[in-house]
N, C-alpha and C positions, 0 to 999 in steps of 0.2 A: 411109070407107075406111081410113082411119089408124087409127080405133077396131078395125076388124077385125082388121088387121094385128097390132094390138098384143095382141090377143087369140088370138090365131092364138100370135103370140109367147109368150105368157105358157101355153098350152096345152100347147104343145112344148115348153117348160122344167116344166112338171109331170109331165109323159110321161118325158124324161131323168131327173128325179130320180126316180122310181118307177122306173126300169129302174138305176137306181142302188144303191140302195134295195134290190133284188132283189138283186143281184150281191154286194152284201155280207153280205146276211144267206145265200146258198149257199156263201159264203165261208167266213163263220164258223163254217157248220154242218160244210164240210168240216174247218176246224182241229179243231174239237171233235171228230170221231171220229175225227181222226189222231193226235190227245192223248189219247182213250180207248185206241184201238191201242196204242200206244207204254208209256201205261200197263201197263197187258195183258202187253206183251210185257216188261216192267220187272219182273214182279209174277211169270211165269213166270221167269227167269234167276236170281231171288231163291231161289224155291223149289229149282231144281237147285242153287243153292253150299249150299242149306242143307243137301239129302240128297247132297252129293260129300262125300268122305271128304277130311278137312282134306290140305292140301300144305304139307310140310314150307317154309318160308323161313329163310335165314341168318336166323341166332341163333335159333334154335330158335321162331319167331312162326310160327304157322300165317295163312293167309291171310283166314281167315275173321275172324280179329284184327280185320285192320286194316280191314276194311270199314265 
């Protein structure tokens, strides 16, 4: 009876850690395409300052300068 118990136990801690296990790797799949996103949208913003027509700053430095 105690063997079974403890097997029983030791089932449901392989169970927990495979739903563990799971949760993190949806996890890390979600970061990874909210860091390709973010990408993305980093990579678009880039391209608009590079076709906007520079803006003047005090002392004559365009903005694109100092990027």
């Amino acid at each position: 009876m105690i063997l079974l118990a403890m097997e029983n136990d030791e089932r449901r801690a392989r169970d927990e850690a495979k739903e563990a296990v799971q949760k993190i790797r949806l996890e890390a799949e979600l970061l990874r395409s909210a860091i390709a996103e973010t990408r993305e949208r980093i990579e678009e913003s880039r391209q608009l300052l590079v076709r906007a027509s520079p803006v003047k700053c005090p002392f004559g430095a365009s903005t694109l300068t100092k990027l």
